[in-house]
C-alpha positions as semicolon CSV with decimal commas, in nm:
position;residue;x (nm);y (nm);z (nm)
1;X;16,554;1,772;0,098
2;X;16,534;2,010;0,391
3;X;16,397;2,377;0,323
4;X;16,659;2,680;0,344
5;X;16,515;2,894;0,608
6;X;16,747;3,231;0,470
7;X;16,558;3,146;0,138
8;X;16,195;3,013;0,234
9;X;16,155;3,340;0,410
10;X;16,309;3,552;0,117
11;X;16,060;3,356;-0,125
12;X;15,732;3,450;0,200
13;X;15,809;3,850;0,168
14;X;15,850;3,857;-0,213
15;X;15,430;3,651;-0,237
16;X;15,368;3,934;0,016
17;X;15,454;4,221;-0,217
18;X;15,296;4,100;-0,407
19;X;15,000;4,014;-0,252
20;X;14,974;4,366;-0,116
21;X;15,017;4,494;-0,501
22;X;14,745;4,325;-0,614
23;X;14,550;4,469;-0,343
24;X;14,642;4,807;-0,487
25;X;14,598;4,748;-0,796
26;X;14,225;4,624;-0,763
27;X;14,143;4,918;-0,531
28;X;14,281;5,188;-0,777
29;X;14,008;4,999;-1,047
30;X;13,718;5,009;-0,813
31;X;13,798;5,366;-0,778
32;X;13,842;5,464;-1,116
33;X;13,532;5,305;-1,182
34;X;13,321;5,498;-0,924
35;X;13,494;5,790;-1,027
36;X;13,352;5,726;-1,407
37;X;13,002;5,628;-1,280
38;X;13,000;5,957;-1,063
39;X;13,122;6,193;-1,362
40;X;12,835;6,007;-1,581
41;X;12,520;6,078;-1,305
42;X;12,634;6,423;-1,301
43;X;12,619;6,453;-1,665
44;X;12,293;6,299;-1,703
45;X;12,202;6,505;-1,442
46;X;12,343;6,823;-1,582
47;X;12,182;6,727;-1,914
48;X;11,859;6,665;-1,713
49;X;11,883;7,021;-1,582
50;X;11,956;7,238;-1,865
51;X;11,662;7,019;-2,044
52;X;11,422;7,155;-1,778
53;X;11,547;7,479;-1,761
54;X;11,543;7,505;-2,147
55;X;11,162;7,445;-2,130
56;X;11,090;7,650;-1,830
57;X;11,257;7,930;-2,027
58;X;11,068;7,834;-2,380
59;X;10,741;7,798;-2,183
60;X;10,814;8,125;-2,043
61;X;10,919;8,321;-2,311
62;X;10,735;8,151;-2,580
63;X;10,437;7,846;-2,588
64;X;10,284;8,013;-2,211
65;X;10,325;8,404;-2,266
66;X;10,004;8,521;-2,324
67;X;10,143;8,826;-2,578
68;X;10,197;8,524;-2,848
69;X;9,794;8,421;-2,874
70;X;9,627;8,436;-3,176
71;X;9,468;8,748;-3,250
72;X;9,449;8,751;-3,645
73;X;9,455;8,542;-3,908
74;X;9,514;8,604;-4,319
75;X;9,432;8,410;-4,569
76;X;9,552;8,514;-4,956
77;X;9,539;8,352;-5,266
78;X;9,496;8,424;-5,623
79;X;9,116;8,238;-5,624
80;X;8,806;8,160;-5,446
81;X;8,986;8,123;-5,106
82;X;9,109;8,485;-5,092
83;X;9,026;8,607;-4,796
84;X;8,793;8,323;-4,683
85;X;8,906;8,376;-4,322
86;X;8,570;8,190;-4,171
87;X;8,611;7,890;-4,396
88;X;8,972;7,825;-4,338
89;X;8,948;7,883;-3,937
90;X;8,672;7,619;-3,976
91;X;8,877;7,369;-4,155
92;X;9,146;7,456;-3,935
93;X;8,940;7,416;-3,617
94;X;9,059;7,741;-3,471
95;X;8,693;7,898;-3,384
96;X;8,844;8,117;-3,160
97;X;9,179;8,358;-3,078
98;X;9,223;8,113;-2,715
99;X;9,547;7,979;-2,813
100;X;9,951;8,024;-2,832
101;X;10,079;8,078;-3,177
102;X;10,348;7,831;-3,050
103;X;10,147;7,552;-2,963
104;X;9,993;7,497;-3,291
105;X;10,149;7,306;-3,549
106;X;10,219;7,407;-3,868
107;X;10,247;7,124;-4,054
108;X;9,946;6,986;-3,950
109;X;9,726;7,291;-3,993
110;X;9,913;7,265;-4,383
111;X;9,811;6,957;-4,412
112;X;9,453;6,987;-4,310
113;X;9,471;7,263;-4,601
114;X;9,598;7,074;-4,893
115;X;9,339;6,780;-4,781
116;X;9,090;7,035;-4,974
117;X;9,038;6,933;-5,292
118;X;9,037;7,260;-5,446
119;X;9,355;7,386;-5,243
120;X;9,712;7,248;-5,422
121;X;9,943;7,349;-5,187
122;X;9,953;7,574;-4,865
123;X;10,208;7,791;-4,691
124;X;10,144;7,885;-4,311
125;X;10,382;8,124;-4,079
126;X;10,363;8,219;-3,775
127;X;10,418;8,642;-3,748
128;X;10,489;8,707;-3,427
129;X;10,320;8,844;-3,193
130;X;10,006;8,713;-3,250
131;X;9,908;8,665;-3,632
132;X;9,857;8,336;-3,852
133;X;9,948;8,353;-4,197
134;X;9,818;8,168;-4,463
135;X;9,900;8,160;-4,834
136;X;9,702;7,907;-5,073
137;X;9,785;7,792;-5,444
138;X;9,435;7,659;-5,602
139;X;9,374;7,442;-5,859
140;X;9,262;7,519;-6,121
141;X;8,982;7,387;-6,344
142;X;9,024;7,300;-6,654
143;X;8,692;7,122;-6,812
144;X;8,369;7,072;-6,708
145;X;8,230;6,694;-6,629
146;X;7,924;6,545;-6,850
147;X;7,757;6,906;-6,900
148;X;7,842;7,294;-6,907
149;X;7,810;7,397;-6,612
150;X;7,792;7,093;-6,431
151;X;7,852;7,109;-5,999
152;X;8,196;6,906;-6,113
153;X;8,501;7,007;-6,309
154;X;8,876;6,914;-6,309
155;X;9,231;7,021;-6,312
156;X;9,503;6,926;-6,528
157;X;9,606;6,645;-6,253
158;X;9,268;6,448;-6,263
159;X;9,152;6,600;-5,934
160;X;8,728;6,664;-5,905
161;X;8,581;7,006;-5,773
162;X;8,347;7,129;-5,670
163;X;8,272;7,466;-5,923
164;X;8,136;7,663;-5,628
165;X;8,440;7,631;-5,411
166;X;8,739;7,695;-5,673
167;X;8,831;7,918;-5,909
168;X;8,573;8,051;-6,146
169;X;8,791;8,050;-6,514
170;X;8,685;8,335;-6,755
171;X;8,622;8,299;-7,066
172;X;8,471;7,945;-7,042
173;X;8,624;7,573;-7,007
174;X;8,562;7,249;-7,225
175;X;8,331;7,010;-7,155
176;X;8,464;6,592;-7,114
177;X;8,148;6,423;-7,139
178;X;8,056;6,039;-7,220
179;X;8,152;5,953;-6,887
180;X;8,022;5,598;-6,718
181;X;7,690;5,694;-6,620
182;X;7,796;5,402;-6,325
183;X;8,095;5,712;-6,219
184;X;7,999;5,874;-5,929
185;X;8,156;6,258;-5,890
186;X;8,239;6,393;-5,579
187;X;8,479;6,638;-5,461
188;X;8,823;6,492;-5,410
189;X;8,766;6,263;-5,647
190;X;9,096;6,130;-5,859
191;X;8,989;6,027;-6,268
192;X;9,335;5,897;-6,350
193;X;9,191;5,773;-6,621
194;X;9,105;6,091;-6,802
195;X;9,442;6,207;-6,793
196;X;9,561;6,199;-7,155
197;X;9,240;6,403;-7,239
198;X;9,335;6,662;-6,975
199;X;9,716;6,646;-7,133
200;X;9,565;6,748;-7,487
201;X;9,389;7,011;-7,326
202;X;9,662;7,166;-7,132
203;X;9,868;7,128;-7,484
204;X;9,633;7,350;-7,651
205;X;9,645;7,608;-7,388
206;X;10,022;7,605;-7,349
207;X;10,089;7,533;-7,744
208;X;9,853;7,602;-7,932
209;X;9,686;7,881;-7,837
210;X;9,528;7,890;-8,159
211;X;9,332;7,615;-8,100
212;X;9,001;7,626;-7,789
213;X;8,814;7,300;-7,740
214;X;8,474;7,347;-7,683
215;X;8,412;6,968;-7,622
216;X;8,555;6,641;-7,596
217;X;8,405;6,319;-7,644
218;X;8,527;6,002;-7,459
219;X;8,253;5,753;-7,499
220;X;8,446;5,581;-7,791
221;X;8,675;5,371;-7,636
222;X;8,887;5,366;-7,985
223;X;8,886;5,747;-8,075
224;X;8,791;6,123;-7,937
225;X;8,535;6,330;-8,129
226;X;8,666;6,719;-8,025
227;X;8,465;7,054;-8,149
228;X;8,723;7,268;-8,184
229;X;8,739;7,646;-8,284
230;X;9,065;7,755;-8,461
231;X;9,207;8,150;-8,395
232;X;8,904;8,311;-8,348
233;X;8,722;8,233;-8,654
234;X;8,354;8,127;-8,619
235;X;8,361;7,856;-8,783
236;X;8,351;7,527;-8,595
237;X;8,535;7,191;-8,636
238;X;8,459;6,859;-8,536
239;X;8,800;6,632;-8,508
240;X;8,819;6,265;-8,486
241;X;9,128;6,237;-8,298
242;X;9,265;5,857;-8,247
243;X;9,284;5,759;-7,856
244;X;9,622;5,583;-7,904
245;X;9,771;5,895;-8,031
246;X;9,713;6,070;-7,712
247;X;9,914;5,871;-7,452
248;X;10,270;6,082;-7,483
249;X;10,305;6,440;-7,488
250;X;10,529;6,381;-7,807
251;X;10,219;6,199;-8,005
252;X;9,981;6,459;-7,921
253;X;10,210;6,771;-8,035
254;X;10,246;6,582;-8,359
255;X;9,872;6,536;-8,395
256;X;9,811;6,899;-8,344
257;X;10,036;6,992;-8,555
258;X;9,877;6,809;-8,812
259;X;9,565;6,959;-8,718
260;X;9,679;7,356;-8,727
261;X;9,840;7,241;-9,066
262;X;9,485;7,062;-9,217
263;X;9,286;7,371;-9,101
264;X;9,569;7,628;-9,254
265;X;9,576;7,463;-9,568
266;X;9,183;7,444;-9,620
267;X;9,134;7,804;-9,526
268;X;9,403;7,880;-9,719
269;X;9,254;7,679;-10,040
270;X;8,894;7,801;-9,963
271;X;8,771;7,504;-9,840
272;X;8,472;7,493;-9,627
273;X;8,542;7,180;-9,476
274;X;8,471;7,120;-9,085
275;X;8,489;6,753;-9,003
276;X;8,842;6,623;-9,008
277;X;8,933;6,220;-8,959
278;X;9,293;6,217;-8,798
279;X;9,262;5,878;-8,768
280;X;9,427;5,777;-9,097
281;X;9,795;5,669;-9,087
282;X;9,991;5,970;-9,183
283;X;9,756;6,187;-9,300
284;X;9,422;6,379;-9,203
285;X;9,105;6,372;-9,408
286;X;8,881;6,659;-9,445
287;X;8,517;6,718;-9,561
């Protein structure tokens, strides 16, 4: 069948058109996609520059002006490390004032702190223009280790000190001995294990202030042998206390209680008794 030449040509100019739109069409994408690469250089660049310009300005004003060094710095606390401005630049490695307040970093120096054994937590600020401020909560001890007045003592955590670098407690502290002669005590040292003994101790301060333990016992594996002296009176009392009634908070209140009531009552009767067994089910014994 011959072709219509009216409608061959017709059919040539419409495949132009559209020819020529798709032309147009993939131009405008190219475009619009240069155009969106273009705008997202110059934001990165933008971002780039404000960047540098926001640590030319910092440097500047802050981490490189020389009215920000360290001049001073002050060390408080409640205990030995009052004002033990030498010892904590030491730790601290800051022997000298040759450096921006803005280039040290706090959390570090804090760190470096509470990596003493003695030291519980630490607190350091910056005050501008050129001081370092330091406050320190110590621990604090709470018995002596195998003798009175032994080099090592503890705090209610289990922690080991030194006695000549933490606070010096008035008044006296009890002494845990019957340690493992195999133990060896240094400073930093962590005696988990002695932590029920430290919780009846911190009971009688907080609790029973009628009650001060001279000395507790821990070579028995079954039982604690305490000397005890009860509201001020002279008189002194050993206690056999059972070890499994010292591993909750709840058993030892109980057991003191006990205790204050034994010691009551045989005052109270006259009775001149100072060794008391606690280890009997329900009741104490005392002779």
């Amino acid at each position: 069948m011959a072709a219509v030449p009216g409608r061959t040509n017709f059919i040539d100019e419409i495949m132009a058109v559209r020819g020529k739109s798709r032309v147009k069409t993939t131009g405008k994408t190219i475009s619009r996609r240069w155009r969106m690469l273009l705008a997202m250089v110059a934001v990165l660049m933008l971002a780039a520059a404000a960047a540098a310009s926001f640590w030319l300005v910092k440097s500047f004003l802050f981490s490189r002006n020389n009215h920000f060094r360290l001049h001073r710095v002050q060390v408080s606390s409640t205990g030995w490390w009052n004002g033990r401005v030498a010892k904590v630049r030491e730790i601290l490695d800051l022997p000298s004032d040759d450096v921006n307040l803005f280039l040290l970093d706090l959390r570090r120096l804090r760190a470096k702190l509470e990596d003493q054994p003695s030291i519980r937590e630490a607190e350091v600020d910056r005050v501008l223009p050129d001081r370092l401020d330091i406050h320190l909560i110590e621990r604090i001890p709470r018995a002596y280790l195998n003798e009175s007045g032994s080099t090592w003592v503890i705090d209610d955590a289990g922690m080991v000190m030194d006695r000549d670098s933490c606070i010096r407690m008035a008044g006296g502290i009890p002494v845990i001995h019957g340690l493992d002669p195999k133990l060896r005590l240094f400073a930093g040292g962590q005696l988990s294990e002695l932590q029920p003994v430290l919780n009846l101790i911190m009971m009688t301060i907080t609790e029973f202030s009628d009650m001060r333990i001279q000395d507790i016992s821990v070579n028995n594996p079954r039982q604690l042998t305490l000397i005890l002296y009860y509201n001020g009176i002279s008189r002194r009392y050993k206690v056999i206390f059972p070890v499994n009634r010292i591993h909750t908070p709840s058993d030892i209140r109980e057991m003191l209680y006990r205790l204050r009531s034994v010691i009551r009552t045989a005052l109270r009767n006259g009775n001149n008794g100072h060794v008391i067994n606690l280890g009997f089910s329900g009741q104490a014994v005392i002779r």
